[in-house]
Each structure stands twice: as structure tokens, then as C-alpha cells.
VEXMIKE-49739 format. One record per residue (C-alpha): x, y, z; residue in one letter. Coordinates in steps of 0.5 Angstrom, whole numbers, plus 500, padded with zeros to 3 digits. Example, Ala and Ser with C-alpha at 12.3 -4.5 7.8 and 13.67 -1.06 7.14 Angstrom:
525491516a527498514s
END
This chain:
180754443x177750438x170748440x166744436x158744438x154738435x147739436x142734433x137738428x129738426x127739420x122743421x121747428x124750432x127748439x129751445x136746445x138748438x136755440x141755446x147752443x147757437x147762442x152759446x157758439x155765436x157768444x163764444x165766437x164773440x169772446x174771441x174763440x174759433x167755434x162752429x155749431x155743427x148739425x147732426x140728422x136734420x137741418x137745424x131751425x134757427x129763429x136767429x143767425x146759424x152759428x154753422x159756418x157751412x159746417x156740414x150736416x154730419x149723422x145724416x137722419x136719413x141715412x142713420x135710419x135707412x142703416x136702422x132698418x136695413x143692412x144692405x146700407x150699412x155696407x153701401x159706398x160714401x157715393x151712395x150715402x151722399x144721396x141720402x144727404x142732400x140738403x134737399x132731401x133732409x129738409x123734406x125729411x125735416x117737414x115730416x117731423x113730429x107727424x108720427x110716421x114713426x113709431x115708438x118701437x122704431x125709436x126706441x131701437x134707432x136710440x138704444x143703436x146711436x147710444x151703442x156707437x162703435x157697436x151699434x147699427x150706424x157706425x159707418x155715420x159715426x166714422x165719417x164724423x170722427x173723420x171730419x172732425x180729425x181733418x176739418x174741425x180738429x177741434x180742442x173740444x167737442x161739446x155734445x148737445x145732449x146725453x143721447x150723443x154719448x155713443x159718439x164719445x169713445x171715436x171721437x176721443x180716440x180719433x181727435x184726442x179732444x176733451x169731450x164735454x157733454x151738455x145736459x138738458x132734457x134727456x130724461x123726458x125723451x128716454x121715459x117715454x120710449x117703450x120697453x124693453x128699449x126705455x130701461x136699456x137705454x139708461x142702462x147704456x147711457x149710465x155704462x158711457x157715462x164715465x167716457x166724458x171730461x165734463x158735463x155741463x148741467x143748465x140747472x141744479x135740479x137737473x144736474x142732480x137728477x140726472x146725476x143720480x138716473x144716469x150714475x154720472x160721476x158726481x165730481x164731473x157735473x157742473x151747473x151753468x144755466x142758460x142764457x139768452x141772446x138780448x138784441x132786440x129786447x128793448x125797454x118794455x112798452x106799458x101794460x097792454x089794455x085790455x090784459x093780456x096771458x100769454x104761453x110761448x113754448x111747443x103747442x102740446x099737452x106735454x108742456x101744459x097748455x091744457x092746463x093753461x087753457x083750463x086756467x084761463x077758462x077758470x078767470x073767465x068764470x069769475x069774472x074779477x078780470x073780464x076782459x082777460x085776452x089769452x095768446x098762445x105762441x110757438x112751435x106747431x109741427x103736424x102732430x100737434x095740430x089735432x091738439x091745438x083743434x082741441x083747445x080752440x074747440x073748447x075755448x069756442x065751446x066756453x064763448x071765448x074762441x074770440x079772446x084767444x088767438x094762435x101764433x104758430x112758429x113764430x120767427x125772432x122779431x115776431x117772438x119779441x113783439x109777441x111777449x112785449x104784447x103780453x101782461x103776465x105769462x105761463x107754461x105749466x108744464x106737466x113734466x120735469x123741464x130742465x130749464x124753461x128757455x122761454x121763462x127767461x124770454x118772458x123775463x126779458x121782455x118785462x113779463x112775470x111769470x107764473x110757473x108750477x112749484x116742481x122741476x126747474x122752476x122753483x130754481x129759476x124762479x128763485x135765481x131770477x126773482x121775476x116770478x111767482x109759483x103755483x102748484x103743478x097740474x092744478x088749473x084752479x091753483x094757476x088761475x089764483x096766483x095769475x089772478x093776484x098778479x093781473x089785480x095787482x098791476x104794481x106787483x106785476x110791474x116790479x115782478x117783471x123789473x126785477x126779471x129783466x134787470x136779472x135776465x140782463x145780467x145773469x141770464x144773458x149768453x154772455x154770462x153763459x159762454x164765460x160759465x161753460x168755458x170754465x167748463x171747458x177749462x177746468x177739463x183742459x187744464x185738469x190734466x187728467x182724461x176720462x178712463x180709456x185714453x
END
């Protein structure tokens, strides 16, 4: 099978989503299948092997914001476009990502535009993606990233001939923070193409059902394959660190809950039933984030312990590994719905419980894994007690993280992943019956 993966890139950090679908492309090259990860706007950042086969960079990010903002370069030649394309060039674009130069009315239009395809203001990076993938992919299917690539699907159906399935993962979070009117448009538009599709591939129950009821999908073309994850390098857990160790690996922002986290440690320090508790944070920093990050090494500094907590921006896969087989339990309590939580089954694999709050995916994940425990969300007082338990309860902690890792090795690894989602991608193949309009 011909399987053409196109994932959006960032630039400049790394990304749970971009993670998974190389993972899931270099599972399926593994299983036998001519895959490619193609990238979309932005270079992707991977922290393992790119899955992209020199595939190009198709959508240019530069280019599809330049025919955002001005009409003279909808019009303008290929020769001009590929000046704006330049692996260069989109890097350096990369590295101002996440620094807020752009504004949220901005992407609150350049979304509602991609979302419109054919009618919106980047037809023109549009057309050159069905081109190539007619003359160079010629793909059986194509698989879509995320929901927010639904403007594509039409061309690319109509171009290729190729069953069009669409991953699900984290778009509502993105889309609730636009501003409106652009926000409620931009479900409104997603929901009218959502019918274009073959097949939709959820990574979690919860999400599946959310985004089925949000987006008006067709419920009978949802179907739920959790993530997996690549397990070269996880090799038999050392012994618990001493002194403990709590540990967050995820985007260093209030979003994911690392205040709440930070407050939670604060907490057990108060109490002093685990004195010499350790706290270290790990994962992607862009520029945005850093006035954030300032404020929680500021307020640990100001609680006394700024000596106990230690930073670990944007860390590549060898030190990612090493970085949670140094810890004793682990948590990114979250404020928002998370789809899945990549890092829950990182943590696992390397042998750490974790303890995550009782909303969103979690709960699911927690549950299919058994590798962990719940605490209630947006709660630092709840937190700190079910950490606690499990940092007084080493034995506990053992057979926590056991059991997460014998899950993770066989339920949860890419493997596992691949052969789900090409169940997928049989069952739109073989159903003998297209989305409505081919």
C-alpha cells in the first residue's frame, strides 16, 4: 500500500503530533508498506529518525501567510513561491515560532482560509500539493494529521483518486482559543467537510466521541487506535533514584499544568513527609514560553527550593530517556481536554507511575494501562496527596510502573499502532464505497 502521511511541521520544537505520525510512518515502512511523512509549512523537529524520504516541504508556511495577508502573491509565478520556500529561509521562520509575532485575529483568518481549500486564499499551495502528489506520491492513501487539514481533502480526492483518512488529535483546544467570530466559523467549516473524509482515526475514546459530537462527524466513520510509541532505547528500568525524584515532561506552559504542578511540589515541601523531594522539569521551550518558565524558577527561588528544581529545555531522544529513568513518579496535570498524552506512555515505558488528573483522556489511558493513579483537576492540594501516597509507598510505586511498562511494551508501542490504523485504512479501501462527491 501507498501511504502518504502529511503532517504540519514547527520549526523549531518538538511535538507529541509530529512524534507519532513519524513513528507511525517508520512502523509502517517496517510492516512492509511504501510510506512517506510528508511535512506541511514548517520543517518538521523530530527527536528520532525523519520518516520524510526527502519528501519535500509542500503548503509553504511562508508562502501560505504571505497569500494570507497579500493578494499580489496569490497571483505570483511558481519561480517566485520557491523563494519563499527554501529550507533556509522556513527554518529561520521556524526559530520565531511560538514567539507571538503573530496575532490571534491573524490565526484566527489564515485558519478559517486553509479550513476553506479550494476557496480559500491558498489555493494556489493547495494545487501544488495535489500536483505532486498525483505525479510523485501517487499515494492509495493519504492520511491527514489533524482535522484543521480538512480544506485539503476535496483536491486532493478529486486529483488522486486516493482514500482520504483523517487522524484526530487536539484540534478542539487550538480552535477554542481562536478568537470570534473567526473560532465558531471555523467549527462551522470543519463540520460542513467533515463528510469528504473515508475514515477518521481517533487516538482516544474520549476524543473520539468529543470530537464526533463538536464537529458533526459521521459517527460510523470514527474509529479509535491509540498512540504508540517507539521503544528502542527504553531499556530495563534502573533502581529508584535517591533522594525521590517528581518529574513533567511536556511543552513548559500553564496550559499543560505545570503551575499547578510546581504548586503541588511546593505543597510536599511544606509538609515535609517526603523532605528531600527533588523536582525536574523537562520538554519543549520556545520564546513564548520563556517569561513563564522565569516565573516558576522565581517562585520556587522565593519558596527556598530553587536548589531542588532543575529545567531541561528541549531535550533530544537520548537525553529524553535518560531523563525519566532518572525519575521516581511523574505528572502533567493539564488544565485542558488532552486527546491522549504522548508523554503518559514515555513515562510508563521507562518504569515511572504516573499521576494524572481524573478528566479528559486520562482517566481512559490510566485505566487501559493500569500504570498509574488519579487526582482531581486543577487541584494542587489533590495532586500533592496521591504523589505523596505513592512517594511513601515505594512498593506501590514499583508495581505501578511494572505494570505500565509490560502495558506499554505490548499494547502501547508503534507496532501495536501501525497494525490498528492500517485496519483503518483497510476498512476505507476495501468498503467499496467513497465519501459523498467522488
Amino acid at each position: 500500500m501507498r501511504i502518504i502521511q502529511l503532517t504540519p511541521g514547527t520549526g523549531s520544537f518538538y511535538c507529541g503530533t509530529c512524534v507519532r505520525d513519524n513513528a507511525l510512518v517508520t512502523e509502517l515502512r517496517r510492516l512492509g508498506h511504501d510510506a512517506l511523512l510528508v511535512p506541511l509549512y514548517l520543517p518538521p523537529i523530530l527527536d528520532e529518525a525523519p520518516a520524510t524520504g526527502g519528501a519535500p516541504i509542500l503548503f509553504g508556511g511562508l508562502n501560505a501567510y504571505l497569500q494570507q495577508k497579500v493578494p499580489l502573491f496569490r497571483r505570483t509565478p511558481r519561480w517566485v513561491d520557491r523563494l519563499f520556500d527554501a529550507p533556509g529561509l522556513l527554518r529561520a521562520v521556524g526559530r520565531r515560532a511560538g514567539s507571538g509575532l503573530t496575532s490571534a485575529r491573524e490565526l484566527g483568518e489564515m485558519t478559517l482560509s486553509t479550513l476553506r481549500g479550494e476557496d480559500g486564499n491558498q489555493v494556489k499551495e493547495l494545487e501544488r500539493l495535489v500536483d505532486w502528489l498525483r505525479t510523485d506520491g501517487k499515494p492509495d492513501v493519504v492520511c491527514l494529521s489533524n482535522a484543521l487539514l480538512l480544506g485539503l481533502v476535496r483536491r486532493i480526492r478529486e486529483g488522486t483518486g486516493a482514500r482520504v483518512v483523517c487522524t484526530l488529535q487536539g484540534e478542539d483546544s487550538y480552535l477554542d482559543h481562536l478568537p470570534e467570530p473567526w473560532g465558531r466559523q471555523a467549527w462551522d467549516t470543519l463540520a460542513a467537510r467533515a463528510r469528504d473524509v473515508d475514515a477518521y482515526v481517533a487516538i482516544s475514546r474520549y476524543y473520539g466521541e468529543l470530537m464526533t459530537e463538536r464537529a458533526r462527524l459521521p459517527r460510523e466513520r470514527v474509529h479509535v487506535v491509540h498512540c504508540g510509541i517507539n521503544l528502542e532505547g527504553y531499556g530495563d528500568p534502573p533502581s529508584l533514584p535517591a533522594p525521590p525524584v517528581l518529574g513533567y515532561l511536556a511543552r513548559l506552559s500553564r496550559l499543560k499544568g505545570l503551575a499547578t504542578l510546581v504548586d503541588a511540589y511546593v505543597l510536599l515541601r511544606r509538609r515535609g513527609r517526603v523532605p528531600d523531594l527533588r523536582l525536574r522539569v523537562a520538554g519543549t521551550m520556545t520564546a513564548g514560553d520563556e517569561p513563564f518558565v522565569a516565573e516558576m524558577k522565581a517562585h520556587l527561588a522565593k519558596q527556598g527550593l530553587g536548589g531542588d528544581a532543575e529545567f531541561f529545555p528541549n531535550l533530544d531522544r537520548d537525553q529524553k530517556i535518560a531523563f525519566l529513568q532518572s525519575l521516581t513518579v511523574f505528572s502533567v496535570p493539564t488544565t485542558y481536554g488532552e486527546s491522549f498524552g504522548l508523554y503518559l506512555l514515555e513515562a510508563m515505558a521507562a518504569g515511572v507511575p504516573v499521576v494524572q488528573p481524573r478528566h479528559a483522556a486520562f482517566p481512559e489511558v490510566v485505566a487501559a494501562t493500569g500504570g498509574g493513579v488519579l487526582c482531581e483537576p486543577d487541584d494542587p492540594d489533590s495532586l500533592a496527596d496521591q504523589l505523596e501516597a505513592l512517594l511513601l509507598d515505594p512498593a506501590r510505586a514499583r508495581d505501578l510502573g511494572a505494570a505500565g511498562r509490560l502495558s506499554v511494551l505490548q499494547q502501547f508501542s508503534a507496532t501495536a499502532m501501525a497494525r490498528g490504523v492500517l485496519e483503518v485504512f483497510g476498512k476505507a479501501i476495501g468498503s467499496g464505497e467513497q465519501a459523498p462527491g467522488r
